[in-house]
C-alpha positions as CSV (number, residue, x, y, z in Angstrom):
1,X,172.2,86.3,31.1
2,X,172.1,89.0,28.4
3,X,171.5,93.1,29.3
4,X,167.8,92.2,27.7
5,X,167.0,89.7,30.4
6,X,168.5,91.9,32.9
7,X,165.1,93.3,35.6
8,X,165.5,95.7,38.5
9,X,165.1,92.1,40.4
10,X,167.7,90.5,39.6
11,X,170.2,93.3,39.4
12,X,169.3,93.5,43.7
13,X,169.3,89.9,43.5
14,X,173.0,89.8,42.0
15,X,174.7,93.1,43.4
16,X,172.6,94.3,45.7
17,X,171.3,97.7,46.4
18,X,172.9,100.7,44.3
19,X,175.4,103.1,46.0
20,X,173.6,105.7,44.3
21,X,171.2,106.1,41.5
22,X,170.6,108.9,40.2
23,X,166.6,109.5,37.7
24,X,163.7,107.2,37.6
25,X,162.2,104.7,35.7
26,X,159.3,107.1,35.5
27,X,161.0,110.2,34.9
28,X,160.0,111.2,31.3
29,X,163.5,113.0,31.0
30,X,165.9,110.5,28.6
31,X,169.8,111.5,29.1
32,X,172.1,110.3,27.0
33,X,175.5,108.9,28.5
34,X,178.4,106.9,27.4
35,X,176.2,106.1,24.2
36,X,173.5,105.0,25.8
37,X,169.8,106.5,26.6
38,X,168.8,106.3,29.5
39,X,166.3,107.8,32.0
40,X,167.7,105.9,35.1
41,X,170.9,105.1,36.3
42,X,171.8,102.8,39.2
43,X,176.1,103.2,40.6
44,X,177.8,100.5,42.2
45,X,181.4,101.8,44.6
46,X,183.5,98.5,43.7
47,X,186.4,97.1,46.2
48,X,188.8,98.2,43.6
49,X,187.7,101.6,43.1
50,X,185.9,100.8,39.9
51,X,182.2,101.8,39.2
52,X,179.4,99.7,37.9
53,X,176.8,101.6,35.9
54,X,173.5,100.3,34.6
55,X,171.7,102.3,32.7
56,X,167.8,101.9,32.6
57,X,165.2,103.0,30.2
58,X,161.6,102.4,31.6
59,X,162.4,98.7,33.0
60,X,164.4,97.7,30.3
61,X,168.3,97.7,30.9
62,X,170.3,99.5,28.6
63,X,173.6,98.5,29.4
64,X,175.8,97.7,31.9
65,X,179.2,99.2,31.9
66,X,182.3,98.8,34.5
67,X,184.4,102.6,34.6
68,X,187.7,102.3,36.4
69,X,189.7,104.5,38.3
70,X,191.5,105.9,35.6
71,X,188.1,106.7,33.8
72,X,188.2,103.9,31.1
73,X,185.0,102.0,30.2
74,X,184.4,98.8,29.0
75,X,180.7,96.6,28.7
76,X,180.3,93.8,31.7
77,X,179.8,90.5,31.2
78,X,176.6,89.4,32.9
């Protein structure tokens, strides 16, 4: 699976429901964070302390990126 065939489905489908989210896919706002735009965010609280961010724009996914503890990013492999 590639960020582009990522839907709202099948992110529940595969980790469930967000810990928090924070905008909406209809909010006409666009932030910008961690190079990406986005007007929707969904965070997943990890085991390991690590955060899983997607980032949303309308229903299209943006990216998906895992921050650890220490505050480093790196792009997930769906």
């Amino acid at each position: 699976m590639t960020v582009d065939e990522l839907t709202h489905h099948t992110a529940r489908e595969r980790w469930g429901t967000p810990d928090e989210w924070e905008g909406s896919v209809n909010d006409p706002r666009t932030r910008e964070e961690n190079g990406l735009r986005f007007n929707e965010k969904w965070v997943y609280l990890l085991e390991d302390g690590s955060k899983r961010l997607i980032y949303w724009h309308r229903y299209g996914c943006r990216g998906v990126i895992r921050e650890t503890p220490d505050g480093s990013l790196t792009q997930e492999d769906l």
